[in-house]
C-alpha positions as CSV (number, residue, x, y, z in Angstrom):
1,X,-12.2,-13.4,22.5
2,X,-10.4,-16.1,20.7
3,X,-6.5,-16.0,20.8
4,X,-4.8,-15.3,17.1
5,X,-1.5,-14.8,15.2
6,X,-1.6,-12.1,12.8
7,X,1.2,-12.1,9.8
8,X,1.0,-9.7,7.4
9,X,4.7,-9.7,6.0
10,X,3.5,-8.1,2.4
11,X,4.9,-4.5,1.6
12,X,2.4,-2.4,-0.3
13,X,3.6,0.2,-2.9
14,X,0.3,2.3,-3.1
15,X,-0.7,5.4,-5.7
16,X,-0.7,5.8,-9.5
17,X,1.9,5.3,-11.3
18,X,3.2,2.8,-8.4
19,X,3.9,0.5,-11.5
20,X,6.6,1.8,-12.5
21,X,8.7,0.7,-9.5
22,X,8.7,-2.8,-11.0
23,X,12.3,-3.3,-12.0
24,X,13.5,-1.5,-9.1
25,X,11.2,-3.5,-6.5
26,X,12.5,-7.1,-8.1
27,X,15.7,-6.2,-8.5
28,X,16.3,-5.8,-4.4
29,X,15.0,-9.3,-4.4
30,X,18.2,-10.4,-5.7
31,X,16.7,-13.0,-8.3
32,X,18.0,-14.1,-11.6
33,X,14.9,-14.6,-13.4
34,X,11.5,-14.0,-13.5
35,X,7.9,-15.3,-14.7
36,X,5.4,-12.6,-15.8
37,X,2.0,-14.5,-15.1
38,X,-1.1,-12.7,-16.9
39,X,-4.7,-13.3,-18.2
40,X,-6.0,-12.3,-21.0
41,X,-5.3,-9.3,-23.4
42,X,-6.5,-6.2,-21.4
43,X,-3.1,-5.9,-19.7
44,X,-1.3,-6.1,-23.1
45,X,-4.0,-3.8,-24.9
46,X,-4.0,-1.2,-21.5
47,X,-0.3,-1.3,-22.1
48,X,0.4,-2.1,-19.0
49,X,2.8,-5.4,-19.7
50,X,4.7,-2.9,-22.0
51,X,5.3,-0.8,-19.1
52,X,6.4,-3.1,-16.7
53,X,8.4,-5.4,-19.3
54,X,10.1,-1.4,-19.7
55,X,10.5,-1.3,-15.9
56,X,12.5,-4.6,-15.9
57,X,14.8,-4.3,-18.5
58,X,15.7,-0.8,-17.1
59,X,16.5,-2.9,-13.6
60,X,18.1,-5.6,-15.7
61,X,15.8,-8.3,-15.1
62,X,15.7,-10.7,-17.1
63,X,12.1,-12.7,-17.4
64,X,9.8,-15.0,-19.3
65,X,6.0,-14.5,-19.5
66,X,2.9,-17.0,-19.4
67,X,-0.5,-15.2,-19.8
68,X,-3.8,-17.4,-20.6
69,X,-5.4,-17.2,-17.0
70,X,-9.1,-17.7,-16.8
71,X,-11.5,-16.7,-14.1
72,X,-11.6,-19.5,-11.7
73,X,-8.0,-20.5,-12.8
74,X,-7.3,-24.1,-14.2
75,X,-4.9,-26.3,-13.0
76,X,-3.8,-27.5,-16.4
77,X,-2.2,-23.8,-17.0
78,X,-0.7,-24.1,-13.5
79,X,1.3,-27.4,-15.1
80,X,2.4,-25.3,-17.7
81,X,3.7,-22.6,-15.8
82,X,5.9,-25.1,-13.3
83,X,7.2,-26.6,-16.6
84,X,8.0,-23.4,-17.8
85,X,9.8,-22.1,-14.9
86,X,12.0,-25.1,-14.7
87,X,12.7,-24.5,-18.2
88,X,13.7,-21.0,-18.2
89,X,14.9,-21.2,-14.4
90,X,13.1,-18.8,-13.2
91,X,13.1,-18.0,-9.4
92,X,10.6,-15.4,-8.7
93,X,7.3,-14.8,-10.1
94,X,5.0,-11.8,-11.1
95,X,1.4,-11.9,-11.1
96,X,0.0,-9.2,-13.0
97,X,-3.6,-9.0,-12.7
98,X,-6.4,-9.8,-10.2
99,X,-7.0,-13.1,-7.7
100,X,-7.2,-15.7,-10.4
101,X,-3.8,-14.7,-11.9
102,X,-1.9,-14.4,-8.5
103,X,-4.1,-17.6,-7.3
104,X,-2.3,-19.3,-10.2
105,X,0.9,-17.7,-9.7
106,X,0.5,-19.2,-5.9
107,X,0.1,-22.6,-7.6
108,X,2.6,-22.5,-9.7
109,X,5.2,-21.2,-7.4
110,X,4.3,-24.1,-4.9
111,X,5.2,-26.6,-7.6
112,X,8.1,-25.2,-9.2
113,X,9.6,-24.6,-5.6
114,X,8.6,-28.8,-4.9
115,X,9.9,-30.3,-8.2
116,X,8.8,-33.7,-7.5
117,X,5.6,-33.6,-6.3
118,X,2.3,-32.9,-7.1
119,X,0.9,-29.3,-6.5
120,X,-2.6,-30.5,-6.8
121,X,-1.6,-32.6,-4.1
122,X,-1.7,-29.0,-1.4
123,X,-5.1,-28.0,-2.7
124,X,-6.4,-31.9,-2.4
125,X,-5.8,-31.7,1.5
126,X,-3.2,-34.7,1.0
127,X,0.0,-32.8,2.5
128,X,1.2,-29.4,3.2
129,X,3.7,-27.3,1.3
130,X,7.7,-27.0,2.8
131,X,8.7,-24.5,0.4
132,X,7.3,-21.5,-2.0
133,X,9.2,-19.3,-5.1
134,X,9.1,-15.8,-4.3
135,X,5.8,-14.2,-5.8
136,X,5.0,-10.2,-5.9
137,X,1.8,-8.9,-7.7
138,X,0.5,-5.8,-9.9
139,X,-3.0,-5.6,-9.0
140,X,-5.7,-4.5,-11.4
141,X,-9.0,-5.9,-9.9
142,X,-9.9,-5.2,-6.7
143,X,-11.8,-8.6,-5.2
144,X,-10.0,-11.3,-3.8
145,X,-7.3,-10.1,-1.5
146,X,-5.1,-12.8,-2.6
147,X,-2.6,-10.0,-3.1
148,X,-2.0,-9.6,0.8
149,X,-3.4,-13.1,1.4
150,X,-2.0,-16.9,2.2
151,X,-4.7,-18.2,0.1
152,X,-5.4,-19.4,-3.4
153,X,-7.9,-21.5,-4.9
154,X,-7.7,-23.2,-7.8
155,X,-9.9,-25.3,-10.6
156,X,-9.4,-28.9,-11.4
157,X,-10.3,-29.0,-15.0
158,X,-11.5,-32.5,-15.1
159,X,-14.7,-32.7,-13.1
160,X,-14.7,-28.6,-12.4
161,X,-12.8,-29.8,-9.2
162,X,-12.5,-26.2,-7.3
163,X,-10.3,-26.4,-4.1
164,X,-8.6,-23.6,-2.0
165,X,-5.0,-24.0,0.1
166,X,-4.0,-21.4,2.5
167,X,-0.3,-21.0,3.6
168,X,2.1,-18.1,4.3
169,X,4.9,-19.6,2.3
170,X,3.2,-17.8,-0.5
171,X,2.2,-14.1,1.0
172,X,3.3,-12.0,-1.7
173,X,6.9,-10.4,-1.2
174,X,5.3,-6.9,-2.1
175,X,2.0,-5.8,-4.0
176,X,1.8,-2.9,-6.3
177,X,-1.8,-1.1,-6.1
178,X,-2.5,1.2,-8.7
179,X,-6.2,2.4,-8.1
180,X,-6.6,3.8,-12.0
181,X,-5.6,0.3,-13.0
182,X,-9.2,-0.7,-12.3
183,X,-11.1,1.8,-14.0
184,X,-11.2,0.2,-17.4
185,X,-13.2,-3.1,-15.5
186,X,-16.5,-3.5,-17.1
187,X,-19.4,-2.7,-14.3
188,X,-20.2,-5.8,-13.6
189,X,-16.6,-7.0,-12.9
190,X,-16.2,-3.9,-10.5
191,X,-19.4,-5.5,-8.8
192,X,-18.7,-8.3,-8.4
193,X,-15.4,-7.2,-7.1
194,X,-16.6,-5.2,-4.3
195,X,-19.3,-8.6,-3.7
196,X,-15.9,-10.6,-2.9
197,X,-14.4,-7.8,-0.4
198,X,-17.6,-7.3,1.4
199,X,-17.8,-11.1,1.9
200,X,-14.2,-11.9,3.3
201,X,-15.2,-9.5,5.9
202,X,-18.4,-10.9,6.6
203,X,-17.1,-14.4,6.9
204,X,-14.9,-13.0,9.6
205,X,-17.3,-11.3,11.2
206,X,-20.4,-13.9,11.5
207,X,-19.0,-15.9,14.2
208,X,-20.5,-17.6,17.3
209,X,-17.2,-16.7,19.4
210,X,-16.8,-13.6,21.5
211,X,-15.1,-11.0,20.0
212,X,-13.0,-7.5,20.2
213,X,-14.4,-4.6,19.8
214,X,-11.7,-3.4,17.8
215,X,-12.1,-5.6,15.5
216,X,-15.6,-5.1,14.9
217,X,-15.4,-1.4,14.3
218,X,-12.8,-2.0,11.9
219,X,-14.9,-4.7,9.9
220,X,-17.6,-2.3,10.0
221,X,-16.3,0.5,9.5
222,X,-14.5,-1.3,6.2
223,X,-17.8,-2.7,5.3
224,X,-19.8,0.5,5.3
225,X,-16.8,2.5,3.3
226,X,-17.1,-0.6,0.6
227,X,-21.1,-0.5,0.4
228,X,-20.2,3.5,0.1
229,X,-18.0,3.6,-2.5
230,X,-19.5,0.5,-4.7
231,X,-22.9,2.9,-4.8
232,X,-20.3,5.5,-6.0
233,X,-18.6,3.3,-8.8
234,X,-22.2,2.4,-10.3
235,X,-22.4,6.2,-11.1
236,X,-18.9,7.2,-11.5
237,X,-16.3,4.4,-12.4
238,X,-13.7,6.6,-13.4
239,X,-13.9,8.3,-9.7
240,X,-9.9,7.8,-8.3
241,X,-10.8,7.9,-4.6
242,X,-13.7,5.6,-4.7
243,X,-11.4,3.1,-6.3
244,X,-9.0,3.7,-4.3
245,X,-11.3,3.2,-1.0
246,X,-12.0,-0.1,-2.6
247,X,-9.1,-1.5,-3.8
248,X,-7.2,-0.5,-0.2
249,X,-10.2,-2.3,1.6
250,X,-10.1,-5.4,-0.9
251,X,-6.3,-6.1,0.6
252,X,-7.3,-5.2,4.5
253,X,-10.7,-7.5,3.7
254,X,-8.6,-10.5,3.4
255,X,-5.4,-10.1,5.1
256,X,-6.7,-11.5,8.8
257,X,-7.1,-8.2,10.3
258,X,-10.9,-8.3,10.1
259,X,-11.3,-11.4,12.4
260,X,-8.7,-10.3,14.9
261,X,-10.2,-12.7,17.8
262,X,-12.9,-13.4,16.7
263,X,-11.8,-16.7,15.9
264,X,-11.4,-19.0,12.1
265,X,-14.8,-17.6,11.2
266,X,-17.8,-19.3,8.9
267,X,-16.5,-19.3,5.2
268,X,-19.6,-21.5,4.4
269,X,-20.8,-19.1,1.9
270,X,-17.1,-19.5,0.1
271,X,-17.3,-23.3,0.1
272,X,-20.8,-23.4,-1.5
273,X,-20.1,-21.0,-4.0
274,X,-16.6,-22.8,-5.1
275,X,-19.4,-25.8,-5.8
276,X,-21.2,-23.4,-7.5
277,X,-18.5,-21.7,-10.0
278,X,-16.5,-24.6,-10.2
279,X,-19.7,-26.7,-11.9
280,X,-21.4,-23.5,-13.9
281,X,-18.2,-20.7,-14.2
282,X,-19.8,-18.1,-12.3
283,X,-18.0,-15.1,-11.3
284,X,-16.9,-15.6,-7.9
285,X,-18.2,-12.4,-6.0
286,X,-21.7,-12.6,-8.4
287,X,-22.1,-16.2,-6.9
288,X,-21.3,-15.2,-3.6
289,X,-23.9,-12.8,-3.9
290,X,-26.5,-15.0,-4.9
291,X,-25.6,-17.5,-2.2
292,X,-25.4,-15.3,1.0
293,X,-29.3,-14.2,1.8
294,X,-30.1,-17.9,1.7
295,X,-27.1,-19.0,4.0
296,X,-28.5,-16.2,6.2
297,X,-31.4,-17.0,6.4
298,X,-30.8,-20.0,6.9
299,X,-28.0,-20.1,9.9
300,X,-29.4,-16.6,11.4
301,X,-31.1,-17.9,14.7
302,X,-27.7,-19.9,15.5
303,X,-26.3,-16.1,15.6
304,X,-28.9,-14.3,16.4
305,X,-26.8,-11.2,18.5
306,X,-24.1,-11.2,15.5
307,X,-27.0,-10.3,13.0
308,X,-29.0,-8.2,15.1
309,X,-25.4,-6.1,15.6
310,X,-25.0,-6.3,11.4
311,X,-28.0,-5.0,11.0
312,X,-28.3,-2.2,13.1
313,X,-24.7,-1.2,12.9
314,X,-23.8,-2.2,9.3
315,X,-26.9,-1.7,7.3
316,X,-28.3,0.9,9.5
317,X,-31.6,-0.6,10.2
318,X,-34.0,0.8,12.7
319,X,-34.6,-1.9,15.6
320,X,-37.5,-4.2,15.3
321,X,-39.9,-5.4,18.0
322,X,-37.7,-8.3,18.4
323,X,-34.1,-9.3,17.3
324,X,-35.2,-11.6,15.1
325,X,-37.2,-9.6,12.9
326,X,-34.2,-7.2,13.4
327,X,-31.6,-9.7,12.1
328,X,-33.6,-10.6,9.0
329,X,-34.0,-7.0,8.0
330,X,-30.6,-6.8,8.1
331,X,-30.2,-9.6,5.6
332,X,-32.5,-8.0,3.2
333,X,-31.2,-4.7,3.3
334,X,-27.9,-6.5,2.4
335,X,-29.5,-8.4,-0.6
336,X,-31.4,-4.8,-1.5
337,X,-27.1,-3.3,-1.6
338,X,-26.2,-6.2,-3.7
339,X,-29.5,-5.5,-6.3
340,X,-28.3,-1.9,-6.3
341,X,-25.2,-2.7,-7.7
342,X,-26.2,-4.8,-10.0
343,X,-25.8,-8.1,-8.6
344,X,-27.9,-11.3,-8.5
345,X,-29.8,-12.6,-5.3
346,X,-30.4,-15.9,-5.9
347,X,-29.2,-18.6,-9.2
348,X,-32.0,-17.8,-11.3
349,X,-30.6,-14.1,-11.3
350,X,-27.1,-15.5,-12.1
351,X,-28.0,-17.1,-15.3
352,X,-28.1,-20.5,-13.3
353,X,-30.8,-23.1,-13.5
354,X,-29.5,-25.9,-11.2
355,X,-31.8,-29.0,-11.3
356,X,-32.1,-31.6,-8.2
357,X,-29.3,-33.8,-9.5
358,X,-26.7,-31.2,-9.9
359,X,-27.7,-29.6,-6.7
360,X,-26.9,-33.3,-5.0
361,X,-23.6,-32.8,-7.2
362,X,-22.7,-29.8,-5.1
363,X,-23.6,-30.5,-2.1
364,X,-21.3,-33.6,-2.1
365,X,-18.7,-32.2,-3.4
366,X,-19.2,-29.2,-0.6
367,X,-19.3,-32.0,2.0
368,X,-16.3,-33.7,0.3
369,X,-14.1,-30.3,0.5
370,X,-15.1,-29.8,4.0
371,X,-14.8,-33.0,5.5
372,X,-18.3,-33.8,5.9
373,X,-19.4,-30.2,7.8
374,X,-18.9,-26.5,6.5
375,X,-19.2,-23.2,8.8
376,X,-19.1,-22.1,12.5
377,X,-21.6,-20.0,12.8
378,X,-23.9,-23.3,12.1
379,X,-22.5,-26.7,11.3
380,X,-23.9,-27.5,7.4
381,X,-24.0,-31.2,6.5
382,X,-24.9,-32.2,3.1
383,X,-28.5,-31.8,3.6
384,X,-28.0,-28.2,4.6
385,X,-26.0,-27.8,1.9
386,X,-28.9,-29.0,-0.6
387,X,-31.6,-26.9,1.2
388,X,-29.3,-23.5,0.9
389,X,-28.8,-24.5,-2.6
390,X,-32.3,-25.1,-3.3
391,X,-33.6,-21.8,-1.9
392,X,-31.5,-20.3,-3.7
393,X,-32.4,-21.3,-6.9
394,X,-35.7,-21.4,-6.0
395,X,-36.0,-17.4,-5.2
């Protein structure tokens, strides 16, 4: 096993109605001001910004509000925000939504807490971050962990520039979960939701290093009650418990307790689909998806024991004659979960119809983001990148 520091300083208010604990929750913060960061309407139509908005004022807490946050969040509306907050002065900022909004709520906290630098400057590898405004979040999808999480990722908006920055300056103070907040996601959001859980497990767990068992009944265990409760959701979206099964193993997915020695883990799937969303505007999880089979299949033989393992103890396959025939049932009982939720297997599925030149485009940019060489499990150069790419549009 691999030596590893885990930090998971977050505090987790859990339940329904959790939401309501707003005002009280920033007020023993001790900050003068804050920024409610938002997307688009639902949480104003859901009345759910009313509800916290009456939270704070009962707490006193005086605040300023920015919505406008897009899937795959743009790095124009983080400039906004840090010009905002140094208007206003705010000192402490609420995300109220899923990964994109707390991603840009990340972002903009960076920036507002280092006045006179660039922020883009942390997600374009060219220094590290020294300080980080206070950020909490009300969660209402349950994807990308960010609410537990480091990490953020966020879009430049000239040249669909899509980079991620990890550091525990900006590990939310607390996260409210509110499972019913996510029962009024459209099915294919909820997909591709449980798509992005199930993924920053697996990235964890595919991994050439020795590891603890421990850990890997916890993965599996978390990966099994997703693919569980996601067959649930299809059928029953307003079920509490299978909501709140997910949304509970959305924050443990990404909060480094899944690759407990097991070392960094791959992540090449995330860096080709960043490529991929950041040039088309593909849901995250959806694209993930899409991409995975053909990064198995692909990098399988490198890992042959780790697969052979997923299959039988994940996706409950019956041994084959031989591990590898094993391993890649395992990968297609995987892409047969992802069908029965509703998600794509390859580009053409995603609505995407990538041609030669813009796969190129991806690649590099994949190669550029990674310093030339993306994953652990196997080392992917460009030309790797452009064969995964290809396969997978040509499905």
């Amino acid at each position: 096993m691999q030596n590893f520091n885990y930090f998971t300083p977050t505090r987790i208010i859990f339940g329904k109605d959790t939401e309501q604990q707003t005002g009280e929750l920033i007020k023993a913060q001790g900050c003068k001001k804050i920024l409610i960061h938002y997307g688009g309407q639902s949480a104003k139509k859901s009345g759910l910004l009313d509800r916290i908005k009456a939270s704070l004022d009962n707490a006193g807490i005086a605040y300023t509000e920015l919505g406008g946050v897009v899937p795959n969040p743009l790095l124009s509306l983080v400039y906004q925000g840090i010009d905002l907050c140094k208007k206003e002065k705010v000192d402490f900022i609420l995300a109220v939504g899923g990964g994109s909004v707390i991603d840009s709520a990340k972002a903009i906290a960076y920036g507002v807490a280092e006045p006179d630098k660039d922020v883009w400057e942390l997600y374009d590898r060219k220094r590290q971050a020294i300080a980080c405004l206070p950020v909490a979040t009300v969660l209402t999808i349950a994807a990308a962990g960010s609410e537990m999480s480091p990490s953020s990722v966020i879009t430049k908006d000239e040249g669909g520039i899509k980079r991620g920055y990890s550091n525990d300056l900006s590990r939310p103070k607390f996260s409210i979960l509110n499972p019913e907040l996510t029962m009024t996601l459209p099915a294919y959001q909820t997909a591709s939701g449980n798509a992005d859980i199930l993924m920053h497990t697996m990235e964890r767990y595919f991994t050439p290093h020795d590891t603890m068992e421990i850990t890997d009944s916890i993965a599996e265990g978390l990966l099994k009650t997703v693919m569980k409760n996601a067959r649930i959701l299809v059928e029953d979206p307003q079920n509490y418990e299978a909501r709140a099964e997910i949304m509970w193993s959305g924050s443990l997915s990404h909060n480094g307790l899944t690759g407990c020695g097991g070392g960094q883990g791959d992540w090449a799937t995330h860096m080709l689909e960043h490529e991929l969303s950041g040039l088309f505007g593909v849901t995250h999880g959806a694209g993930l998806a899409a991409i995975w089979g053909h990064w198995a299949r692909y990098v399988y033989k490198d890992c042959l024991p780790r697969f052979e393992r997923f299959a039988v103890q994940v996706m409950g396959v019956t041994a084959a004659e031989n591990a590898e025939q094993t391993a890649l049932k395992g990968i297609e009982a995987m892409e047969d979960f992802f069908r029965s939720i509703g998600m794509p297997t390859n580009l053409s599925e995603l609505g995407v119809n990538a041609g030669a030149e813009q796969i190129a485009e991806m690649a590099r940019k994949c190669a550029i983001a990674t310093n030339g060489c993306a994953g652990a499990v196997k080392p992917l150069y460009e030309q790797d990148m452009i064969a995964i790419y290809t396969a997978a549009q040509n499905a």
